[in-house]
Every structure is written in C-alpha cells, then in structure tokens.
N, C-alpha and C positions, 0 to 999 in steps of 0.2 A: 504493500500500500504506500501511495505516494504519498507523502506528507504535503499537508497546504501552505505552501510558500510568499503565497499571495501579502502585499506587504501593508500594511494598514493603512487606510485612509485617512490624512491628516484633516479635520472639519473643517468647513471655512469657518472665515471669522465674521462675526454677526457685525448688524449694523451697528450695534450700540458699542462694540468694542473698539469699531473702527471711527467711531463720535469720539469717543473717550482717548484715544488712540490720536487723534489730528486735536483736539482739546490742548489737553495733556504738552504735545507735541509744538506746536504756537504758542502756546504760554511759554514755555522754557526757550524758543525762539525769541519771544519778545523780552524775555528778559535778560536775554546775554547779547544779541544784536547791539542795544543801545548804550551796552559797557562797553565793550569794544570798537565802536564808531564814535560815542557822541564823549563816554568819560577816561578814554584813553589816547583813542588818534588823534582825538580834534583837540584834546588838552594838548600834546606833544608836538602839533603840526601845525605851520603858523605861514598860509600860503603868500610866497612873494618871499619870504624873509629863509634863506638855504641854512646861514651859519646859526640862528635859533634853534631850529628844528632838527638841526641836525645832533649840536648840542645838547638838544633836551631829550633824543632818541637816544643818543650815546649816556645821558644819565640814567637812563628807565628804562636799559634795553630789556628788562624783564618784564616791565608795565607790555612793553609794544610786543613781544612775544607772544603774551599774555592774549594780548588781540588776535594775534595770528591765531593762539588754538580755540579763543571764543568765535572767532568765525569759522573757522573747519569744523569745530561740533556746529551751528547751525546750518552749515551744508549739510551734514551727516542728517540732522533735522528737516532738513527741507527733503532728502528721501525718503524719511520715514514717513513726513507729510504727502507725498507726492504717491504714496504707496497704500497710506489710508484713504485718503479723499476718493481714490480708485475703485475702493470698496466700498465705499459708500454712494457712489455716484454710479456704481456698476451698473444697477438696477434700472436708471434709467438710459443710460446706452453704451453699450460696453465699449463702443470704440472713440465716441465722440471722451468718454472718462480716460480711456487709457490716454488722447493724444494730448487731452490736460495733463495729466501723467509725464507724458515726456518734456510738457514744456519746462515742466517745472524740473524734471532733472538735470534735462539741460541747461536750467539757469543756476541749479545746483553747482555743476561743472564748469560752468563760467567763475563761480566764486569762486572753486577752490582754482583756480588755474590764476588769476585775478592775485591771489595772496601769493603768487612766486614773485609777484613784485616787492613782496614787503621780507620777503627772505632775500633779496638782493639785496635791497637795502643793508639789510644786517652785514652781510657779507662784504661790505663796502664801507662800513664804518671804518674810522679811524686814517681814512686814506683821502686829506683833506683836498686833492686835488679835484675827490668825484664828487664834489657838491651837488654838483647842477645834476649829474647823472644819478644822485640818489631822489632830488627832485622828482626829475622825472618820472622815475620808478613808482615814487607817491602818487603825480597826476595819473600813471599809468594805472593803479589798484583802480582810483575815480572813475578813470574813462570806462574802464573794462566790467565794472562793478553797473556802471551806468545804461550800457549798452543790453549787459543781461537783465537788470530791470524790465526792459521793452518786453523780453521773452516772457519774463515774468508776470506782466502787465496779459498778455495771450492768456496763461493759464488760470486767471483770475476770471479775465470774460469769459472764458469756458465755462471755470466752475460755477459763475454764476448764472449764467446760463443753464446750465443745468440742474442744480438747485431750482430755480422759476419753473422750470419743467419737470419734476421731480414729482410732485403731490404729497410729499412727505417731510420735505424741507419749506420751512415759510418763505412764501411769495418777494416779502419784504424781503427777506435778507438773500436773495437770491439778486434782487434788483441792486442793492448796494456793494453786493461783493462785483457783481460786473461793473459799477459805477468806479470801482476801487479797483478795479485791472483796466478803466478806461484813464482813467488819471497816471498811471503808468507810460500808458502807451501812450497817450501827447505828449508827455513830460522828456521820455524818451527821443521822438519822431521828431520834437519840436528843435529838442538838441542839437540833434544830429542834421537839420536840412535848416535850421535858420543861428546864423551866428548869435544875435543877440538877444537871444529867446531867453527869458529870465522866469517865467514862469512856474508855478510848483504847485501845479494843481493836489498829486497827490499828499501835500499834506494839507488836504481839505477830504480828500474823499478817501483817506484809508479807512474812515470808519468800518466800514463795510468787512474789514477787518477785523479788525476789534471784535465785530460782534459777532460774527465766525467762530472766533474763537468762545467765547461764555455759549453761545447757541451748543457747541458739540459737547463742554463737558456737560452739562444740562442734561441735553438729551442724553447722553452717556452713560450719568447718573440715573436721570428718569424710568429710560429706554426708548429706543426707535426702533419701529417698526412698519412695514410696508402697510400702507393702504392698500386697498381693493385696487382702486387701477393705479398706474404708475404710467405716467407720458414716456412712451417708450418709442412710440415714433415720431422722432424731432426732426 
C-alpha cells in the first residue's frame, strides 16, 4: 500500500487577517517613514549649503545610517503591504488587484535602489574634495524617491478604485484613497514636464490614507466579510 504523500494545503488567509495585516503594516510605515525623512535627513541636510551637511553627516553618521535601515524596513513594509491589499482586493478582480500589487512593488524597489545613494555618500565621507558629488548623491535619493512616488501615486488609484467597487469596502474611502494616489501623480507629472511646478497637492489629499489605515485595523479587529454580491466585473 502506497502511502498518501499528498502535501497539505496551506489555507488562504481570510479577509480580516489580510485588514489586520495592511493595518498593522501602514501604521509601522507611518511611523518610521517620518523618523527617517523628516527627524533625521532633513535635520542633517541643509540644501545649497555642501560643507554643513556634510559636517553634520560626518557627526551623526549613525543618526543617517539609522535612516538608511528605517527606510529599507518600510520597503520591506511596502511588500508586505503590496501583498495584503492583494488579498483583500482579490475578491473583486484578481488581476486588476495583482497589477496594484506590482505597482507598488515596484515603487518598493525604487526605494530601496534610491538609498545606494545614501551608502555612497557614507563611502565618500571624509574625502573633502567630493563635496559636490556627495550633494549630488542626496538630490539623487530626492529625484529617485520622487519619481517612484508617480508609480506609487498608480497603485493608490487602483486600490481605490477598487475599494469603490468592492461592496465590502466603504464607498467613501474608496473615493479618497484614489483622491490620494491622484495627488501623487500631478505632484509627480507636474515635476517632471514643468520646471517651476511648486505645487504639493498631496499633502492635502493623503488623507485618504490615513484613513486606510484605522478602516483595516477596524475591520481586522471587527471582521470583514464578503457580501452577497461583490462588483466583480469592472
């Protein structure tokens, strides 16, 4: 007698884990993002002025390191985000969810590609000739940071787009998370095709965000579950 070899099937993972799951997952995003952009780069980095900042980098090369690995875990974060919302938004159309899915991994890999600028820098300290070229290296994280925003900005109107089509997810916050991946993408577009574009829409309409995030642990905690029908042909 043959023995049954057959290998166990791992369960999917339900809606509410996958709430819980991208919750969870953006809160710990939102709160190391703004330590290593707003209370460490932007303290240390003082644009126009090389010999400050470079000074204040070579004092606190552990603060700016420090940024290096709080932005790589929320790349690491943004796939695990990129990997829930997929589950969650399965239900209403597997492929239009997965290519949200990629956008965001790819803006994922933007970042972490984005932060070899900020290892060169390291690598270039103390060698007062490369001022200008550690500069650079800085604008270069911005540009490069900047540009995958755009991509970013994609995967937001998706998800909220399909959120609005969901039947399961509120109407309302379906319409502000794409409001919040539309702010992106001008902000982006507007960059890149007009020089003196100063605009910054999206810190007006991240809310949309925000409340993304409290809606999933909610439901998470609550529970979410499909309705009867689910808008599945979009």
């Amino acid at each position: 007698m043959i023995p049954n070899t057959k290998p166990a099937m791992i369960p999917e993972i339900s809606l509410r884990s996958a709430a819980l799951i991208t919750g969870f997952s953006l809160l710990l995003m939102a709160i190391l993002a703004p330590i290593a952009n707003f209370a460490i780069l932007e303290s240390l980095i003082i644009p126009g002025d090389a010999l400050t900042t470079v000074s204040n980098i070579e004092g606190a090369q552990g603060q700016f390191r420090m940024a290096i690995f709080l932005f790589l875990l929320v790349a690491i974060l943004d796939i695990i985000v990129a990997w829930a919302l997929f589950v969650l938004l399965k239900p209403v159309n597997r492929e239009w969810s997965l290519l949200a899915a990629w956008f965001r991994l790819i803006y994922s890999g933007v970042l972490v590609i984005s932060l070899g600028n900020h290892m060169n820098v390291l690598s270039l300290l103390g060698d007062d000739s490369a001022m200008g070229q550690i500069m650079l290296f800085l604008a270069a994280f911005n540009n490069e940071w900047a540009l995958g925003l755009i991509i970013f900005g994609f995967h937001l109107l998706l998800v909220g787009y399909l959120a609005f089509r969901s039947g399961y997810i509120n109407r309302w916050l379906g319409i502000l998370v794409f409001i919040a991946g539309l702010g992106y993408v001008i902000d982006g577009l507007g960059a890149v095709l007009f020089a003196n574009y100063d605009l910054n829409l999206a810190m007006f309409t991240f809310v949309g965000e925000v409340l993304l995030i409290f809606w999933c642990l909610w439901k998470g905690f609550k529970g979410l579950e499909l309705k009867e029908k689910v808008a599945s042909n979009l």
